[in-house]
C-alpha positions as CSV (number, residue, x, y, z in Angstrom):
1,X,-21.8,-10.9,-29.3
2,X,-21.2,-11.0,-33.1
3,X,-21.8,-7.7,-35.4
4,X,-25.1,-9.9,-36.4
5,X,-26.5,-9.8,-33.3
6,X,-29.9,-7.4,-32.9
7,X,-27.8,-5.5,-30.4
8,X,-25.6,-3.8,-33.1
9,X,-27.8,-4.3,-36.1
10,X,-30.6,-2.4,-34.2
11,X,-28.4,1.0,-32.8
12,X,-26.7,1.0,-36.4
13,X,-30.2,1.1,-38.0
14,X,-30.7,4.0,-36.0
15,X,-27.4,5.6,-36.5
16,X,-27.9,5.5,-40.3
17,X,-30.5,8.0,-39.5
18,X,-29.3,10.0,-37.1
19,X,-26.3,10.8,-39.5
20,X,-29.0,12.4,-41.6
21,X,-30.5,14.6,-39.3
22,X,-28.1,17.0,-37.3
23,X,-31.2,18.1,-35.0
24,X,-31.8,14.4,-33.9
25,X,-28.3,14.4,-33.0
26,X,-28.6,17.7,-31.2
27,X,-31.6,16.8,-29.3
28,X,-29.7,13.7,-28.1
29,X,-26.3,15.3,-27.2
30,X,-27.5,16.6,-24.1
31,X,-28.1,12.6,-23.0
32,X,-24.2,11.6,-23.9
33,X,-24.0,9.0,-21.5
34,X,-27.5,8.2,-20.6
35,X,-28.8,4.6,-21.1
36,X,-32.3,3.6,-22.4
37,X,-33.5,0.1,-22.4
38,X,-36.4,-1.1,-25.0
39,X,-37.6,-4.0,-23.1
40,X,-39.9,-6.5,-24.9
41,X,-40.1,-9.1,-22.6
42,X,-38.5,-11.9,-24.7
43,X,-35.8,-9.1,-26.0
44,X,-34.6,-6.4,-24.3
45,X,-32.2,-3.7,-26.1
46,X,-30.1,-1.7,-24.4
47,X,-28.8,1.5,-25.9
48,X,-26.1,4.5,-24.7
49,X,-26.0,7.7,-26.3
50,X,-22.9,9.0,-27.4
51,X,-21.3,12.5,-26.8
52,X,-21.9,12.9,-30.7
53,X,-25.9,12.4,-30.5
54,X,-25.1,8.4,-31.9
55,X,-26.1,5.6,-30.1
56,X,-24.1,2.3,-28.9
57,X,-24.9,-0.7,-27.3
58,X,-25.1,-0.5,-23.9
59,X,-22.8,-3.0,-21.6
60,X,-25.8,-5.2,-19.2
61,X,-24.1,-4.1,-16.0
62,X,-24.9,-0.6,-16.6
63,X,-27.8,1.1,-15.5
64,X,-30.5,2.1,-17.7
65,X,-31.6,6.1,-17.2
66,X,-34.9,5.3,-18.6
67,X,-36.7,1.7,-19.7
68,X,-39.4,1.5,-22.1
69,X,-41.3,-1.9,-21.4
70,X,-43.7,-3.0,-24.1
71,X,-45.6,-6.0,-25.4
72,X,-44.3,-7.5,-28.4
73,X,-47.7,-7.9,-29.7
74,X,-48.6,-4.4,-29.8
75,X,-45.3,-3.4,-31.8
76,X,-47.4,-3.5,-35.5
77,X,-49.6,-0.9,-33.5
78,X,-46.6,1.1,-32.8
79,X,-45.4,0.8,-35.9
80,X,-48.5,1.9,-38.1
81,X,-49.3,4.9,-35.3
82,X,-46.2,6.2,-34.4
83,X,-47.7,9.4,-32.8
84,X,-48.9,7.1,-30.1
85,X,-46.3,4.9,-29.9
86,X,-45.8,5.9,-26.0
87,X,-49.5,5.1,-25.7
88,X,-48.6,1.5,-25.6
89,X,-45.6,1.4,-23.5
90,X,-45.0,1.5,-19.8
91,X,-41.7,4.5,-18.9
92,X,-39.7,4.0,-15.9
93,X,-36.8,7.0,-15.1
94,X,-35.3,10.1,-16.5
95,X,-39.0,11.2,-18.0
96,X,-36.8,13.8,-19.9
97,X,-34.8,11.5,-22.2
98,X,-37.8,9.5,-22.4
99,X,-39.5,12.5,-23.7
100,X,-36.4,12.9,-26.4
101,X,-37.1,9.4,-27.1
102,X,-40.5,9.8,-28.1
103,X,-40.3,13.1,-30.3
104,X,-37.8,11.1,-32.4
105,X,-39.6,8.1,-32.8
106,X,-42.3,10.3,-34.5
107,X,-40.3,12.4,-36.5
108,X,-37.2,10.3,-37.6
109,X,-38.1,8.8,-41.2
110,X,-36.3,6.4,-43.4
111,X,-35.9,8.2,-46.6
112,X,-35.5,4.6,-48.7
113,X,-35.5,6.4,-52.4
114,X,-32.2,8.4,-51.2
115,X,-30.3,5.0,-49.7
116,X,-31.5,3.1,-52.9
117,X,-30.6,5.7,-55.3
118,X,-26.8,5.9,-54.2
119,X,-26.8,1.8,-55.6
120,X,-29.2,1.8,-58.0
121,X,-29.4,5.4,-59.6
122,X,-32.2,8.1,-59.3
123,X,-34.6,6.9,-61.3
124,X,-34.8,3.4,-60.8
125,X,-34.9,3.8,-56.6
126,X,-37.7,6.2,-57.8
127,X,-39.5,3.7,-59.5
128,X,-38.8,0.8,-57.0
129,X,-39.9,2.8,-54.4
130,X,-43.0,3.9,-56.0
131,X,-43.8,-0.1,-57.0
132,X,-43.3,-1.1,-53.2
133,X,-45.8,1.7,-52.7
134,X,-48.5,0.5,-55.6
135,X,-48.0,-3.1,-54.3
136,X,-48.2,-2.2,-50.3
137,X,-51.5,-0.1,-51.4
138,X,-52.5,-2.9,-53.6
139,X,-51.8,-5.5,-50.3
140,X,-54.0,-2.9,-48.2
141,X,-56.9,-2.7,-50.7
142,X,-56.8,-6.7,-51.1
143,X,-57.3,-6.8,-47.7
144,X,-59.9,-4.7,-47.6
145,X,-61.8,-6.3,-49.9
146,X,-61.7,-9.4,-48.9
147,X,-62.7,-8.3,-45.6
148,X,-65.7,-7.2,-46.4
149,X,-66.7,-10.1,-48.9
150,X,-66.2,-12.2,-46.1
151,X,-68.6,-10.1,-43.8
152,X,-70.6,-9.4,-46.6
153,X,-71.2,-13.8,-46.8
154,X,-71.5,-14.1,-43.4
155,X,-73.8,-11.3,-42.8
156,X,-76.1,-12.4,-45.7
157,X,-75.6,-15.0,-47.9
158,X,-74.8,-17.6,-45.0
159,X,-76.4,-15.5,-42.4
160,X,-73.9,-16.7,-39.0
161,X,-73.7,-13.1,-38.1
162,X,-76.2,-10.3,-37.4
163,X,-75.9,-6.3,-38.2
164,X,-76.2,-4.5,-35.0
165,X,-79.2,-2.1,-36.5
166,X,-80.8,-5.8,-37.7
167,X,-80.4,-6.7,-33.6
168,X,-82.0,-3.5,-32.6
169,X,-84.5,-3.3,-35.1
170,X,-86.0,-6.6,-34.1
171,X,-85.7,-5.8,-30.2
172,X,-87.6,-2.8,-31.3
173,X,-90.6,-4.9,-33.2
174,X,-90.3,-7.8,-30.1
175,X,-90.6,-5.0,-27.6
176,X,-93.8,-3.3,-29.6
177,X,-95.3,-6.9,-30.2
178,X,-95.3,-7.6,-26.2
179,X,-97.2,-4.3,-25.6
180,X,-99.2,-4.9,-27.9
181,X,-100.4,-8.5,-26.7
182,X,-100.1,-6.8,-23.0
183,X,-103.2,-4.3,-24.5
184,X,-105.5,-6.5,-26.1
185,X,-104.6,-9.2,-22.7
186,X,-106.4,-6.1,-20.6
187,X,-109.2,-5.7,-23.6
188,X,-110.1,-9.3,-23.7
189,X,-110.1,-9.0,-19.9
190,X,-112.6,-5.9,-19.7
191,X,-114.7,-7.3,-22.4
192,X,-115.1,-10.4,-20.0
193,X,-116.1,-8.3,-17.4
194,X,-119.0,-7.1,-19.1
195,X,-120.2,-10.1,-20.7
196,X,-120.9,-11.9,-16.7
């Protein structure tokens, strides 16, 4: 494998943050050794933690401790809710480390002002950090909008969907109309009767 390959590119990601935070490494020390494998059906990575709390990548003969299976398709839902992120994912072993696992994919953070700053200087990682904010808020409220222009047409200017109150509302007035016929079916009836 080349030093390209997502194999080493994905546990140095990781180790870049772990040598930032001294309590991830501690809560992973106790798992020197231990092997979990993040299997996405088309890729599957497979990482060994270090007696320093780092990781590694892990040889394919060896045994994984714990495997995380997900779908690929569900990783933006990870990634935007990360306090769920086991929600989606199927664990199989050491529930312990897979346990470690999870607190730290909540809680470790990519501080990108810090990492841009040591090339770039304080202030201007400060201010590209804050106009990849303003443009990802930007992208969201675009979104957004254009969402709800687009439901806004087809709800009423090119009517091809329906509000659900709209649906109920009519069910309501359908429902009322048929009694209502049903009441003056019987009246029409009785006032036959009394005419023969």
């Amino acid at each position: 494998m080349t030093s390209f390959s997502p194999a080493y590119i994905f546990p140095a990601a990781i180790n870049h943050l772990l040598a930032q935070e001294a309590w991830a490494r501690a809560k992973l020390m106790p798992h020197a050794g231990k092997i979990a494998v993040l299997d996405g059906g088309v890729l599957a990575m497979r990482l060994k933690v270090t007696s320093d709390g780092m990781l590694e990548a892990a040889m394919a003969d060896e045994a994984p401790t714990v495997t995380i299976r997900m779908q690929l398709s569900d990783l933006p839902l990870i990634m935007q809710n990360r306090e769920r992120a086991f929600s989606y994912v199927k664990v199989e072993g050491d529930a312990d480390f897979a346990n470690t696992i999870s607190q730290l994919s909540q809680s470790l953070r990519w501080e990108a002002e810090d990492d841009l700053s040591k090339v770039v200087g304080d202030i201007a990682a400060t201010r590209i950090v804050a106009g990849a904010h303003s443009a990802l808020n930007t992208a969201k409220s675009l979104h957004q909008s254009v969402s709800e222009n687009v439901a806004e047409y087809f709800l009423e200017e090119n009517p091809m969907l329906i509000r659900p109150q709209a649906v109920s509302d009519f069910t309501g007035e359908v429902t009322k109309l048929r009694d209502d016929v049903a009441r003056l079916a019987k009246r029409i009836e009785k006032l036959k009767g009394r005419n023969q």
